[in-house]
Residue, then its C-alpha position, 0 to 999 in steps of 0.5 A: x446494471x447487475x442488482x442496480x449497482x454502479x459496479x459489478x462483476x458482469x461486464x457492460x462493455x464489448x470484451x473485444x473493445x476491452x481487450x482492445x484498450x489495454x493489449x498493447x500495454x506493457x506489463x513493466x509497473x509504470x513508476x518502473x518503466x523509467x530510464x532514470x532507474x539506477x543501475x543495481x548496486x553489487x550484491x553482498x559478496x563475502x561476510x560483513x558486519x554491522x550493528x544494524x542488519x535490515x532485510x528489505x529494499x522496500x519503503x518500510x526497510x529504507x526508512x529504518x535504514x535512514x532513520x537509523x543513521x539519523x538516529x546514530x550517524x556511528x551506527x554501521x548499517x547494512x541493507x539487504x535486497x533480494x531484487x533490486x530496490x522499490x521493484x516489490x509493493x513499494x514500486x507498483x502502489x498508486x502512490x496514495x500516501x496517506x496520513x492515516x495509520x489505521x486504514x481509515x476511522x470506522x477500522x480505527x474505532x474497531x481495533x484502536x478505540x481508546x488509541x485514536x486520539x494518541x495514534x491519529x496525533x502521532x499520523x500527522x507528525x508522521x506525515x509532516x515528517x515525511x514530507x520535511x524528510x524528502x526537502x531535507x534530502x532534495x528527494x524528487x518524489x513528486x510529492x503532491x498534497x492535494x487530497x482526494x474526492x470520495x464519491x458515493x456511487x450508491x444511493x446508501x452512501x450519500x448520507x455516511x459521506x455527508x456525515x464523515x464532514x470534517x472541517x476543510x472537507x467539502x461536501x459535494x453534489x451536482x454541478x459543484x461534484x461535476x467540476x472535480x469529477x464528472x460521472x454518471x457514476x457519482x452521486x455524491x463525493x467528499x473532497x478532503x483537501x488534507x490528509x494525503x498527499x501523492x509521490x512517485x512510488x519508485x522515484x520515493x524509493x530510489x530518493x531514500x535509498x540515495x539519501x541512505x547510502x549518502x549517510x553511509x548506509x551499505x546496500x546490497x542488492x541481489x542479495x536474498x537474505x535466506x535465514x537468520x540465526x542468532x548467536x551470543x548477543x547477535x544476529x547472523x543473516x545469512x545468503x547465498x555469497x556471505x553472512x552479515x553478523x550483527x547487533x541487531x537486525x529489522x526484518x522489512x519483507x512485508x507479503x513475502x516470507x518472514x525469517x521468523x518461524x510462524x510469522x507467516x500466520x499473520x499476513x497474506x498475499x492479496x494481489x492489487x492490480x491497476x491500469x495506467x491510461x496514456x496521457x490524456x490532453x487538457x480537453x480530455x481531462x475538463x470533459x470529465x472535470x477532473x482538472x485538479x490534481x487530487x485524487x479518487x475514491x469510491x465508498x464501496x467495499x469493494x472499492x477503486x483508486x484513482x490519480x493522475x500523473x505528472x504527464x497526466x495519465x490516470x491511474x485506475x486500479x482497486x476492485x479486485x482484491x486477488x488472493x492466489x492459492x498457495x499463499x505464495x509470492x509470484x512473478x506469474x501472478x502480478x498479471x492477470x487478464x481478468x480483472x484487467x477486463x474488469x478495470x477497464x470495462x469500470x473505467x469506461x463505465x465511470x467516464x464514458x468521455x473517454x471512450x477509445x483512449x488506450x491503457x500503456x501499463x497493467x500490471x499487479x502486485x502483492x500485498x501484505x494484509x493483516x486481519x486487522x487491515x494495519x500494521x504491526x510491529x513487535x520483537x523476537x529472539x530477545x528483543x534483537x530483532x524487530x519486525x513490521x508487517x502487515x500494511x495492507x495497502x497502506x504501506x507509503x505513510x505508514x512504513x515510515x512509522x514502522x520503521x520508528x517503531x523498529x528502532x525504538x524497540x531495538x533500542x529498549x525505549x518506552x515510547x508512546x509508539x512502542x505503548x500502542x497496541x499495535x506495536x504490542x499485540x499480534x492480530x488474528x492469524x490467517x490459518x494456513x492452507x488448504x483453509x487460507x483459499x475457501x476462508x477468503x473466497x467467502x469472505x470476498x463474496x461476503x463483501x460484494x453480497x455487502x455492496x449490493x445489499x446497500x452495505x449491510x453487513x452480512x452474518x459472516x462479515x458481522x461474526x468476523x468483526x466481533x473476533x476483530x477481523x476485516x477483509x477489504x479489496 
């Protein structure tokens, strides 16, 4: 193995038995690939008015949408989607939705120190609220709070997994870690039982924009909003078929191009890509003691995810974390052959026992990372229109917050969401190309020079975290 590590980027494993496994692997995200998919809703034709405007059919602009009526039934509510509902980030995620709003403790301490305790309150009743929100509406999410199995695959992370114990957890090695997970790979793992649960990402989206439109919110689909004005004490958004005027507007686009002029230097497109195996029988499963339904992780920066579905196949993704020069959004770039090799020559390293299975799904997608790994939230054009981006990865929890952070800044209220510096305070930007490409491509290799240095952070990584920048696959 490559410098002794448990990963690597050189491959182990036949590139031709690789290939093999995922060739006939639909390119369509597997939670997309479902005949009970909607059928598009019309696209906005002529002007409309509201009091609400929200731009984004992904998780983050449907909360905001359902909250605002909750909120207000009166409030008149229209949603714009550029595609079609969920078919972004919010339809192609692992469906990992956690409690956690900072990207873990460790970047919680870095950018929140003083916050934590307020902001890790206000993540549980988030999460509660969450999943009252799907009973509340009959939403069919598939939600599942059953935890996740951290695994040290290095000998430097046994000890840092041992000591982030909280109670509940169990620590766990030997034949007691082989009956939730058997690797050669695993040297140790943390099962925390709390703390994340799983859904269904698209089923997620189609529930809550159904629950939406039931409290009459107006969606339109195929509707690319392509600028925003303001005029008098309102917002115009304009697209190709009409214009919506309103109050207010919550603009929910995430990894693609902001309405408002230099947002753009606050986030970046990071390609996640992940493999979807077939549906593995109970044998398969018990030979590599995965018969419970949590999910895994590994301690490496550079690290994987993993879970089961509800037919049992596992999804396996993470690893690489992709950015592709031009700072731009494509359909071409959600498939990339390489680090498809890569997951799947990991995947056979980690359970070898299932040699000769097939992946039916690859597929990839864009994320919206900040330099502070969370999000954001904040106000312009004289407090009439919000914004929330930035989630880097850990968009399913967490955009619910960021759709209460929205609607509180609208309404000018003081609340303990809108005191939190990330509701305040803009992270680091991104500068723009030709720096974006070479800046991340060292920080990447930083970060794998980390995981093969037994973790020590290199000059790059320690000089980026005393400015309050992260980077992580």
């Amino acid at each position: 193995m490559s410098h002794g590590q448990a990963y690597g980027h050189e491959l182990r494993h036949d590139p031709a038995v690789l290939h093999a496994s995922y060739a006939d692997a639909s390119p369509t995200p597997f939670w997309l690939d479902d005949p009970a998919r909607p059928e598009p809703r019309p696209a906005l034709a002529g002007d409309a008015t509201a009091d609400l405007v929200i731009v984004g059919g992904g998780f983050c602009g449907l909360w905001t949408a359902l909250l605002a009526k909750e909120r207000d039934p009166q409030r008149r509510v229209v949603l714009l989607e550029g595609r079609r509902i969920g078919w972004a980030a919010s339809g192609r995620n692992g469906g990992f939705c956690e409690a956690s709003l900072t990207h873990g403790e460790e970047n919680g301490r870095l950018h929140f120190a003083d916050e934590l305790p307020t902001i890790d309150r206000l993540a549980e009743e988030n999460h509660r609220a969450f999943a009252e929100t799907l009973v509340r509406y009959g939403i069919d999410a598939e939600w599942e709070a059953t935890g996740v199995l951290t695994v040290a695959t290095e000998p430097h992370q046994v000890e840092p997994l041992r000591r982030a114990a909280k109670d509940g957890d169990l620590f766990l090695t030997g034949k007691a870690l082989r009956a939730y997970g058997d690797s050669p790979l695993f040297r140790a793992g943390l099962l925390s039982p709390a703390g994340c649960a799983f859904v269904h990402p698209a089923k997620l989206a189609w529930g809550l924009a159904d629950a939406a439109e039931r409290l009459g919110v107006e969606i339109h689909e195929n509707t690319p909003a392509l600028r925003l004005r303001t005029s008098g004490d309102g917002v115009l958004i304009e697209t190709r078929r009409g214009t919506v005027h309103a109050e207010r507007a919550a603009l929910a686009t995430n990894a693609f191009p902001s309405l408002l002029p230099g947002m753009g230097l606050f986030t970046v497109p990071i390609y996640d890509y992940v493999l979807m195996t077939e549906p593995l029988t109970q044998e398969q499963l018990a030979s590599i003691g995965w018969t419970g339904r949590h999910g895994m992780t590994d301690s490496s920066r550079e690290f994987h995810y993993s879970r089961k579905t509800a037919d049992d196949r596992i999804l396996f993704g993470g690893y690489d974390a992709i950015y592709h020069r031009g700072r731009k959004v494509r359909d071409a770039q959600d498939q990339r052959p390489a680090t498809f090799e890569r997951l799947a020559d990991h995947f056979f390293g980690t359970f070898p026992q299932l040699d000769g299975i097939r992946f039916t799904h690859r597929w990839g997608g864009a994320i919206d990372m900040s330099t502070q790994l969370v999000a954001f939230h904040g106000t312009a054009r004289g407090g009439r229109v919000a914004y929330s981006a930035g989630y880097t990865g850990l968009g399913v929890g967490a955009t619910r917050f960021g759709a209460e952070v929205m609607l509180d800044l609208l309404a000018g209220e003081d609340t303990e969401r809108t005191r939190l510096r990330m509701s305040r305070r803009l992270p680091i930007p991104i500068p723009p190309e030709p720096f974006t490409y070479p800046l991340i491509q060292l920080m990447r290799r930083a970060v794998a020079k980390s995981d093969r240095d037994g973790g020590r952070d290199t000059p790059l990584l320690r000089l980026a975290g005393l400015f309050g920048v992260g980077f992580d696959s």
